[in-house]
MARTOR-923354 format. One record per residue: x, y, z of N, C-alpha, C, O in turn; residue in three letters. Coordinates in steps of 0.001 Angstrom, whole numbers, plus 524288, in hexadecimal, padded with zeros to 5 digits. Atoms other than C-alpha are relative to their C-alpha. Example, Ala and Ser with C-alpha at 12.3 -4.5 7.8 and 13.67 -1.06 7.14 Angstrom:
<pts>
8037A7FB5A800008300C7EE6C81E7880384804B080000807908049D80299ALA/7FCCC7FB5A7FFC4835667FBDC81BE47FCFE80442802DA7FEFB8089680383SER/
</pts>
This chain:
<pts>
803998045280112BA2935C48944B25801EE7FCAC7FB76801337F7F07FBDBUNK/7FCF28018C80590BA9685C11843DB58038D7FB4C802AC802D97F68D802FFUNK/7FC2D802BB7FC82BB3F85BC504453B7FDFE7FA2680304800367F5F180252UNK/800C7805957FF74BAC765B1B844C477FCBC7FE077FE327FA0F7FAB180066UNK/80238804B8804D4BA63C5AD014400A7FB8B802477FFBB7F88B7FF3D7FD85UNK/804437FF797FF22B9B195B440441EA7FEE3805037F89F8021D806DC7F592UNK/801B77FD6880679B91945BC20434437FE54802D6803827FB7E800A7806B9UNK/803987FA307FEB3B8D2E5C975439A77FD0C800E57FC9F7FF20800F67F849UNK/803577FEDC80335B80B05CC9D4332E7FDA280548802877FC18805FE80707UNK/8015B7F99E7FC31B7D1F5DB29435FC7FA58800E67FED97FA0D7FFFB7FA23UNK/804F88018980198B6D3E5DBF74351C7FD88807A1803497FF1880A138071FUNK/8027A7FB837FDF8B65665E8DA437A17FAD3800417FF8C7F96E7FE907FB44UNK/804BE7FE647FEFEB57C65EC3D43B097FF9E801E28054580309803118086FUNK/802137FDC97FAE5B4D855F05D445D27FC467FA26801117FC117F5E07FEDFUNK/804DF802B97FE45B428E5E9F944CAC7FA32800A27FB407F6E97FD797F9B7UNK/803487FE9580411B3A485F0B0442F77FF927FD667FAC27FBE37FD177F7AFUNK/801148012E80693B3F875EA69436F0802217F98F8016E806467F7C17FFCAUNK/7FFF3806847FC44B3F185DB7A43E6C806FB7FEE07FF81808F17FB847FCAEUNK/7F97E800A380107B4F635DD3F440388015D801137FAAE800F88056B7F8A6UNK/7FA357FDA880378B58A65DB5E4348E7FB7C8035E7FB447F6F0802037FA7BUNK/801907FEFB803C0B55405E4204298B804127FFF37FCD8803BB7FD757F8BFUNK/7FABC8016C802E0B62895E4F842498805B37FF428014F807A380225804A2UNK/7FAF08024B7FFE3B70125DE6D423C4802F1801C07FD2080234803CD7F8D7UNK/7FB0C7FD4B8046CB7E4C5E1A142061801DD7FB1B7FD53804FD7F7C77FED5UNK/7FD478073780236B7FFF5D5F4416DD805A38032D7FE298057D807357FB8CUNK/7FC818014680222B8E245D555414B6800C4800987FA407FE4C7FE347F6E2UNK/7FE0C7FF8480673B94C85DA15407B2803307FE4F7FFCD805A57FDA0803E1UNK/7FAA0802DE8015DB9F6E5D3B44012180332805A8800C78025980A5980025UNK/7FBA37FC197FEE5BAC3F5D8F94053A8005E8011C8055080452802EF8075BUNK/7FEE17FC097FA3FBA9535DCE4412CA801427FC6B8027F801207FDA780724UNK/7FD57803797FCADBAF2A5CF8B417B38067C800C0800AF809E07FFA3803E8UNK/7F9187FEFD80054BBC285D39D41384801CB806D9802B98061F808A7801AAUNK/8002F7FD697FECEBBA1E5DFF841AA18033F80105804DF801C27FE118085DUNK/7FDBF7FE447FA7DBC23D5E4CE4260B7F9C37FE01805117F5437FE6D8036DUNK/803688006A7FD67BB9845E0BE4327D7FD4E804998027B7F8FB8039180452UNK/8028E7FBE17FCC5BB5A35ED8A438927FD2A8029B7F9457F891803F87F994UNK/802A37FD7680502BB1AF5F305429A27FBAA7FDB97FE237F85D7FFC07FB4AUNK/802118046F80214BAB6D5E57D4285F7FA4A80039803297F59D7FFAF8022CUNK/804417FF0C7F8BFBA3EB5E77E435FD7FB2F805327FED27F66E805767FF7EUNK/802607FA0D8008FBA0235F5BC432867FA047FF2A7FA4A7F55C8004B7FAA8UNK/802E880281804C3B99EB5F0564240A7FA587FC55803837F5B17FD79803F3UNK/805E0800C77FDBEB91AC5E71342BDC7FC818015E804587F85B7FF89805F1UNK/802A67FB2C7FA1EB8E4C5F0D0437677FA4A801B57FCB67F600802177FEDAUNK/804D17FD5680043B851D5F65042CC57FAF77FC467FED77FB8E7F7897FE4AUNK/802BD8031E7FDC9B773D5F27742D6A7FC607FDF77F8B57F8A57FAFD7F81EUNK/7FF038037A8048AB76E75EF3F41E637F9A1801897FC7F7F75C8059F7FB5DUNK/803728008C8075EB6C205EB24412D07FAD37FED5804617FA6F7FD88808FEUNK/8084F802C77FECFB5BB75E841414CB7FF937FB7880031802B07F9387FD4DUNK/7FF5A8056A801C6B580A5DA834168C7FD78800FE7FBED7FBC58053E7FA74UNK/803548018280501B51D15D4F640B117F9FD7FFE6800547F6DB7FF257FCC3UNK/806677FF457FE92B44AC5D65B411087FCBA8054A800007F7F8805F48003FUNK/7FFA27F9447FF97B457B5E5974111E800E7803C87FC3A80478802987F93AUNK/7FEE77FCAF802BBB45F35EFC140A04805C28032E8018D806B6804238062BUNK/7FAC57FF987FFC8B54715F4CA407C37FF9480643805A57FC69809DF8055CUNK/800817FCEB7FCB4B56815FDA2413D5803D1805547FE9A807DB8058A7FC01UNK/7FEB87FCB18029CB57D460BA9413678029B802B0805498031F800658097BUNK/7FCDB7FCE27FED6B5F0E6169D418CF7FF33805857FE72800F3807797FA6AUNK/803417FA708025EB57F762446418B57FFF1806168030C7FF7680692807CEUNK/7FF807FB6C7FD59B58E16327E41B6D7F98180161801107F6087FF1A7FEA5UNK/8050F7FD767FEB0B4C7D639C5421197FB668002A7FC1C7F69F800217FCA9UNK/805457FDB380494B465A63C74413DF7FEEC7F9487FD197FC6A7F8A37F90CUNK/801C5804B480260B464162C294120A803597FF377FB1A801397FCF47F76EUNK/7FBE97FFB980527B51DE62CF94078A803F07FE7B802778057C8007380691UNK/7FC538013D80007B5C8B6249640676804198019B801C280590804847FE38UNK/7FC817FE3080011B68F86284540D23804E67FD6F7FC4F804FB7F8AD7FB99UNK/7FAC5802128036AB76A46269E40407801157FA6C802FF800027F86380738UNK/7FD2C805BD7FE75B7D3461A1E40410806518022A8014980A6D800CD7FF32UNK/7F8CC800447FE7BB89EA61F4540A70801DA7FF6D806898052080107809ABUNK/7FA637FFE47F8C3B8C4661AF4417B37FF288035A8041E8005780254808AAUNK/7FFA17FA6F7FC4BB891D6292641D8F7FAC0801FA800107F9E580333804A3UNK/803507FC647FEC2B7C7762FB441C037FAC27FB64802527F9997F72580063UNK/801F0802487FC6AB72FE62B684266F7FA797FF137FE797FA22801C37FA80UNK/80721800897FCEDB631662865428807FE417F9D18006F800327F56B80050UNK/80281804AD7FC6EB5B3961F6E42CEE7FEE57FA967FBD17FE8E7FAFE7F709UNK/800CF80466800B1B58E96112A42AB87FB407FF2C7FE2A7F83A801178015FUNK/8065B800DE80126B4B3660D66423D8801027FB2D7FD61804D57FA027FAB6UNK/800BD803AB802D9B45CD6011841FFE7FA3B7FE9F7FEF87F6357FF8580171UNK/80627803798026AB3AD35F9E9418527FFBD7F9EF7FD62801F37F8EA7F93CUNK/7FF888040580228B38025EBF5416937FA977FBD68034C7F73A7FD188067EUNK/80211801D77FC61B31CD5E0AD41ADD7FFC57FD89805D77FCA67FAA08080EUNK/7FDAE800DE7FC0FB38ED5E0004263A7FF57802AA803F28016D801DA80834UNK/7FF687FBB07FBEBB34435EC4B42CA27FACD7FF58800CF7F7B97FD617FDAEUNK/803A7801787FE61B29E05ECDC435E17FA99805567FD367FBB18096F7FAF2UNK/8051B7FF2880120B1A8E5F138433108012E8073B8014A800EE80B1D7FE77UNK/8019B7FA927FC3EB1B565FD1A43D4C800C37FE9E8056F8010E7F9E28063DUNK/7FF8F7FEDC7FAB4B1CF05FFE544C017F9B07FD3C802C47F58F7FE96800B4UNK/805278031F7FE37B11755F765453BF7FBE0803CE802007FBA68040B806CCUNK/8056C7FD827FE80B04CF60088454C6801D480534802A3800388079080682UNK/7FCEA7FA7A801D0B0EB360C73451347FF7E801E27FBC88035C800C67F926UNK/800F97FF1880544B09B96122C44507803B6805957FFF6806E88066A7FC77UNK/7FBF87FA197FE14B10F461FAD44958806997FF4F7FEE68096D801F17FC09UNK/7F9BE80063801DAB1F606191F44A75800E27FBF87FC16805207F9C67FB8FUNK/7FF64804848031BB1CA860F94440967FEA7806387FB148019E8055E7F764UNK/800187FDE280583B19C161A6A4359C805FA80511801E9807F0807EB7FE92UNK/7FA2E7FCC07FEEDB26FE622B543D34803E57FD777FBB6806487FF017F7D5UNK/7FBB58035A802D1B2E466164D439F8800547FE987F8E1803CE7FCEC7F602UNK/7FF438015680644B2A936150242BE47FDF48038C7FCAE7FA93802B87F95CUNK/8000D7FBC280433B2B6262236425B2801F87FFC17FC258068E7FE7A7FB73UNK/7FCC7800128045CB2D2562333419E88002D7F8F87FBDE802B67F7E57F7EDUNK/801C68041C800D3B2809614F4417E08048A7FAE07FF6F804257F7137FC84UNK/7FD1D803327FF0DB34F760E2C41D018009980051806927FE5D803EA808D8UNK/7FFCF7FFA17FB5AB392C60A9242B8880344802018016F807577FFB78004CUNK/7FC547FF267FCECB41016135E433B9802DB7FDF4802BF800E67FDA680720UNK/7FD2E801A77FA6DB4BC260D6F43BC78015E801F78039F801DB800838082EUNK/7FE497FEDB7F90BB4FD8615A6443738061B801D87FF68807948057E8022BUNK/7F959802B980146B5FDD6128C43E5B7FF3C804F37FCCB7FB50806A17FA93UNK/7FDAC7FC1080309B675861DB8438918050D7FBAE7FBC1809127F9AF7FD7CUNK/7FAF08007E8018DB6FD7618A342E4380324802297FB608041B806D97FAE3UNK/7FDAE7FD8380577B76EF61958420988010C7FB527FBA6801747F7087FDCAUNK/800118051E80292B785960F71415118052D802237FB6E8052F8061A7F8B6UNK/7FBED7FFD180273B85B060D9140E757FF2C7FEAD7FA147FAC77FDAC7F867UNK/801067FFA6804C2B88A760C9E400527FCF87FB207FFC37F8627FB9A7FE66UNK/802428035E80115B856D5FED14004B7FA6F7FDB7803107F85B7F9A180482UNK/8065A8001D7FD03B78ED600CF4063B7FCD87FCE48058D7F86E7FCC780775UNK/7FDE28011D7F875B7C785FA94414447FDC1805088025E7FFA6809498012FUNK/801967FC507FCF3B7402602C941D85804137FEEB80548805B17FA9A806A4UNK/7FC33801767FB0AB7D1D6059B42A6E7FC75803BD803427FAEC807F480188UNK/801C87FA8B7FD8DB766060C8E435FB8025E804218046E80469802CE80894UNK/7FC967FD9B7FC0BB7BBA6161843D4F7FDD28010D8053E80071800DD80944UNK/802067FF6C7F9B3B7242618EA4489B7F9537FF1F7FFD57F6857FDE87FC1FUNK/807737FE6E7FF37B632C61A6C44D42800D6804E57FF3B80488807A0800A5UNK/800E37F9317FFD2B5DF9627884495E800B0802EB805DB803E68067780655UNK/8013F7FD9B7FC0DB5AE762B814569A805BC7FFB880161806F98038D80400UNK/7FB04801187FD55B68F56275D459E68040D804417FEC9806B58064480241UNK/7FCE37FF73801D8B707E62D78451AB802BF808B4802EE7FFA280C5480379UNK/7FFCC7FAEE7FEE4B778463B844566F801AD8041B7FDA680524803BC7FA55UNK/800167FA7080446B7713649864510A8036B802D080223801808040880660UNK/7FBA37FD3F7FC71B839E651404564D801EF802887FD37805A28005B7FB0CUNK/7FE647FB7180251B863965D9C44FA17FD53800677F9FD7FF17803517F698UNK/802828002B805ADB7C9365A7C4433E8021E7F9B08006F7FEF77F62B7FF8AUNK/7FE20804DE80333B850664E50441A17FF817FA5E8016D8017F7FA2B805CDUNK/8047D803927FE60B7E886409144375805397FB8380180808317F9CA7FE23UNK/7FC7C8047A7FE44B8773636BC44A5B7FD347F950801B67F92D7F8CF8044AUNK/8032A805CA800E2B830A6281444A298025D7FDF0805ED807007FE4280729UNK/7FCD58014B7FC8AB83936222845781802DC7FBF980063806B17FB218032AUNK/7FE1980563801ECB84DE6149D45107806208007D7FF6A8091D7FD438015CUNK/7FB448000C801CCB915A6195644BD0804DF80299804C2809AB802858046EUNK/7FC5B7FDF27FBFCB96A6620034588C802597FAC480236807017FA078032BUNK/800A2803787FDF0B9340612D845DA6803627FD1B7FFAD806C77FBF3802E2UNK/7FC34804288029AB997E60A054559F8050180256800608087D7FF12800F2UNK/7F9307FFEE7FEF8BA6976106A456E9801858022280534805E5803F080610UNK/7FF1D7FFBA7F96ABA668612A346516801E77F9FC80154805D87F906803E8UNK/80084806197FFDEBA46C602B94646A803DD7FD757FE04804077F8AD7FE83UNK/7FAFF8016080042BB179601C045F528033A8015980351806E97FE798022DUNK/7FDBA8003D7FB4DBB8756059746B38800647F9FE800E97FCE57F6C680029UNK/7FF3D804987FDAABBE795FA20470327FCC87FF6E8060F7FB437FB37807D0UNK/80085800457FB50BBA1C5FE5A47D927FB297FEA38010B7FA157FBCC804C6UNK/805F68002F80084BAB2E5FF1147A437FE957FB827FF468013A7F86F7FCB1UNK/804EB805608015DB9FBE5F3D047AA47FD50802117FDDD7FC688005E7F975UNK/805EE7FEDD80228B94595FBB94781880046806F47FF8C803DC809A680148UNK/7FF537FA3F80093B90BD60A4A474677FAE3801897FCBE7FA0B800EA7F80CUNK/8042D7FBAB80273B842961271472C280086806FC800DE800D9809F0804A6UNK/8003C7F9548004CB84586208446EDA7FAB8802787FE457F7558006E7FB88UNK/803317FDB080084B7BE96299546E908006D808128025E804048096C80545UNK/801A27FBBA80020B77456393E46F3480060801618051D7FDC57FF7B808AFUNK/7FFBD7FBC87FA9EB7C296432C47A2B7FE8E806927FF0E7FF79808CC7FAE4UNK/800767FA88800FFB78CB650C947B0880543802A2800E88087C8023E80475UNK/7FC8D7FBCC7FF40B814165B58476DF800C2805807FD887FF2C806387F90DUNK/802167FBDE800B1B8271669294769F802E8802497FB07801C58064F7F8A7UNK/7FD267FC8E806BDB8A8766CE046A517FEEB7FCE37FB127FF387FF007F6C3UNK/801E7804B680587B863C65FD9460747FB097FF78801F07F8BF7FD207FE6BUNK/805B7803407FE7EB788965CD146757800EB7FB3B8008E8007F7FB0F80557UNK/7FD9F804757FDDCB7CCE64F65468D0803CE7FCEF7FF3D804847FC697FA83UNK/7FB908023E7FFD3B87C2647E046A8E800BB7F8F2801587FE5B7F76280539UNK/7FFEA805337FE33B8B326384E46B1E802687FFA9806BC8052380217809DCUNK/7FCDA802C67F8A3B8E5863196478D37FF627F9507FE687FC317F6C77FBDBUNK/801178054A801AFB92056243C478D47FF9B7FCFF80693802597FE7380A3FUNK/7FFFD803027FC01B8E0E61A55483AA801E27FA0E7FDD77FFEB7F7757FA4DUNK/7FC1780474801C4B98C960E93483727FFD47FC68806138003F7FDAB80AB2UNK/7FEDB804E17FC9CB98FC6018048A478050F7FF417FFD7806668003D7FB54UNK/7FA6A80222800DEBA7FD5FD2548C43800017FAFB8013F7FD8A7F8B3804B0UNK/7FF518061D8015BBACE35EFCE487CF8021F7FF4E807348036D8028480A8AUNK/7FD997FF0E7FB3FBB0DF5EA5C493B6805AA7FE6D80161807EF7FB247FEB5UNK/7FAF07FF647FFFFBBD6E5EB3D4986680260805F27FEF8806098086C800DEUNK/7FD137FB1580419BBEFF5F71848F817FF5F805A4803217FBD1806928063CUNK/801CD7F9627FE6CBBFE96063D4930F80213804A87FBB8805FF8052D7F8FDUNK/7FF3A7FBF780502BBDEF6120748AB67FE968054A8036A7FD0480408807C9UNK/802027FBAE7FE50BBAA46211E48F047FCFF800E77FBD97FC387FDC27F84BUNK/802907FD1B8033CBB27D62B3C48824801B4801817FDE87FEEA802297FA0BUNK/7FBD17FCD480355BBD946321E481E68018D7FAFA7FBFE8016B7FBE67F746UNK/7FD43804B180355BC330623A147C2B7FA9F800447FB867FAF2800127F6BBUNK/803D18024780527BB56E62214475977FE30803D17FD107FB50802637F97CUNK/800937FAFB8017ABB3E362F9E4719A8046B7FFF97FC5C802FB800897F7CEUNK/7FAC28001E80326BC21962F0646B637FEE17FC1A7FC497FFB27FE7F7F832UNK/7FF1D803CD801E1BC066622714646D7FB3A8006E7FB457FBE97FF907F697UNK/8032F7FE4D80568BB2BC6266045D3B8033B8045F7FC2580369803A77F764UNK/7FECE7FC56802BCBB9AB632F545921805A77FCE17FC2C805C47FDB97F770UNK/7FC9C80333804C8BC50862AC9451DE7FBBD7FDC17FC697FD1F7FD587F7D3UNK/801DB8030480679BBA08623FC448EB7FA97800667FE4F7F7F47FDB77FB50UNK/804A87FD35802C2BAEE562BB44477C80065806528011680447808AC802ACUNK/7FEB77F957801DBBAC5463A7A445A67FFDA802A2806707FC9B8008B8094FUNK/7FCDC7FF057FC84BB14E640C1451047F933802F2803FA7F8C5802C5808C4UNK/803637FE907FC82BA2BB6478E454987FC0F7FB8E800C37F86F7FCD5803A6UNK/802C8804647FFDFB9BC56396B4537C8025E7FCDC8065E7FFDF7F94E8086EUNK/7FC7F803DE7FBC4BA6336345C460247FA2A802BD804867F7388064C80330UNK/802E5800157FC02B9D496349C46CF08021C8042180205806D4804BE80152UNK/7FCE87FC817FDE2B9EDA64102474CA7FE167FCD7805F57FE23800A3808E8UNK/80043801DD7FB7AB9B92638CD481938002D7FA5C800617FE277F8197FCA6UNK/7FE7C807297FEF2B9EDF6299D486027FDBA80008805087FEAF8037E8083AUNK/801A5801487FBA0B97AE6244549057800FC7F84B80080800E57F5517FCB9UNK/7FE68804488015DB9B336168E495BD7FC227FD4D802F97F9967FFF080616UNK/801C48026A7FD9EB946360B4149A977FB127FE197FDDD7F8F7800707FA3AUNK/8059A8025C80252B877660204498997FBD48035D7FD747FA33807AE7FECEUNK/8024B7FC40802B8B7F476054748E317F9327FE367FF127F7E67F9C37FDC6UNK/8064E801527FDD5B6FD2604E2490037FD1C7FD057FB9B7FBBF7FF2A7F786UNK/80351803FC8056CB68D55F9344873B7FB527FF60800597F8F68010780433UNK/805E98029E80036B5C105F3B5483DB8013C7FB248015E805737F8D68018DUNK/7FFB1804EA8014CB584C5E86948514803BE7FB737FC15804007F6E57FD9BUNK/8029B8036780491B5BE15E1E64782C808718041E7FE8D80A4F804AE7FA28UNK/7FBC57FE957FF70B6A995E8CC47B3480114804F07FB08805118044E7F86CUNK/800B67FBA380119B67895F6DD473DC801DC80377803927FF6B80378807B6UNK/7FF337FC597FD66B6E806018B479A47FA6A803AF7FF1B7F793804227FB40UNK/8044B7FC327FF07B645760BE54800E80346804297FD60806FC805E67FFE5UNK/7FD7C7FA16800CFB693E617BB477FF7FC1980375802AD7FE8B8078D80348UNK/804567FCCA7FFB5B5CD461EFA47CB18020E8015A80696801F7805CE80866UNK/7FFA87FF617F8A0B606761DD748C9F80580802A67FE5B805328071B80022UNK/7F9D67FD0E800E0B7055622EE487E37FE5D804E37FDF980227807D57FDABUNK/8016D7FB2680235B691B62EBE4821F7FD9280232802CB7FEC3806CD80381UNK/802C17FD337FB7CB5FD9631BB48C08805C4800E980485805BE8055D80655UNK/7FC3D7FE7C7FBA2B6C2D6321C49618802D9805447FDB380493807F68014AUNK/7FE577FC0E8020DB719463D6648CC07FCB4805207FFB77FE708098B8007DUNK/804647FCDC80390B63C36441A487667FC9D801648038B7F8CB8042180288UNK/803E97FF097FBBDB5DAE6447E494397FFE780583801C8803958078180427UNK/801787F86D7FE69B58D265370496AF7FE94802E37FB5B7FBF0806E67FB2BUNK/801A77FC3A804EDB580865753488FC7FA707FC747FD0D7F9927F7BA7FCFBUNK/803D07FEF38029EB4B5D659A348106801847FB987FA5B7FDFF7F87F7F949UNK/7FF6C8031280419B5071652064753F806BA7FE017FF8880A877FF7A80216UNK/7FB1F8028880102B5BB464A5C470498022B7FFF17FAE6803557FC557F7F2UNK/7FD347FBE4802EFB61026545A467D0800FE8032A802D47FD7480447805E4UNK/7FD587FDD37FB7FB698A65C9446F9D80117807FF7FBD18035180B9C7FE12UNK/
</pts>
């Protein structure tokens, strides 16, 4: 986009908090940046607007996680930007604001310079031997394949981790890849039990409003079992 003249402005919210709540404004220096380092910097989903209260980043007990990049929880915000409550839901409207901020929903982490980045939806995210793999992040480097357009992952059952990634991939067209190529290619640049243990190819099920259905790619896996913890 740079390239044909164009300002990427990276903006984050929900429906809940009327869209943007916060932006990655640009720091000095990151123009002179290599482009993929440059790309990655404004991938994350950044600062509070000015209308909001500075957005947080919290473990279970409502406490701050570190500013390093790595340790995970959820997304919360408070401002005047966020809505009342759920419409003539007093039940998921006091779910959503335990603790007297709003749940999102978003798993993430907030770097030193206090840039929130997120890594997944809670519900999304998978548990495979204790160890929590982000599907966002399977995602995004599946999506470097040259061969790939599109790519949602998500939760398979299995009998020695309880669950395991699978990735469902659209191919660019023209292009061809196997299951082994995209299986090989995560394991060069992420941790070798985060790579997908299954590739499936072909159209991938949307909403309306062009949301992949993760929920219908999980039911085709989760179908027969009692829960979705394996």
């Amino acid at each position: 986009m740079v390239a044909l003249n164009f300002k990427p402005v990276h903006v984050y919210g929900l429906t809940e908090t009327y869209a943007p709540y916060t932006v990655c404004e640009p720091q000095p220096g990151w123009t002179e940046l290599p482009d993929v380092e440059r790309a990655q910097l404004l991938g994350r989903q950044g600062v509070h607007n000015i209308v909001a209260e500075r957005i947080r980043v919290v473990d279970d007990e409502m406490n701050d996680v570190p500013r390093d990049g790595a340790t995970m929880g959820e997304v919360v915000m408070r401002g005047n930007n966020v809505m009342k409550g759920y419409f003539e839901d007093p039940e998921a409207t006091a779910t959503a604001f335990r603790g007297g901020w709003f749940h999102s929903g978003d798993i993430g982490v907030v770097h030193h310079d206090g840039y929130i980045e997120i890594r997944d939806r809670k519900k999304d995210i998978i548990i495979s031997g204790g160890e929590n793999i982000s599907t966002i992040e399977v995602e995004n480097t599946i999506c470097r394949h040259p061969a790939v357009l599109e790519c949602a992952v998500v939760s398979i059952p299995d009998d020695k981790w309880g669950e395991r990634p699978k990735a469902y991939i659209k191919l660019a067209a023209g292009q061809d890849a196997t299951e082994q190529d995209v299986i090989d290619f995560c394991r060069e640049r992420i941790s070798r039990f985060k790579a997908p243990a299954a590739v499936a190819f072909g159209e991938l099920p949307k909403t309306s409003t062009g949301k992949v259905k993760k929920y219908v790619l999980r039911e085709d896996n989760w179908a027969g079992y009692d829960r979705r913890v394996n």
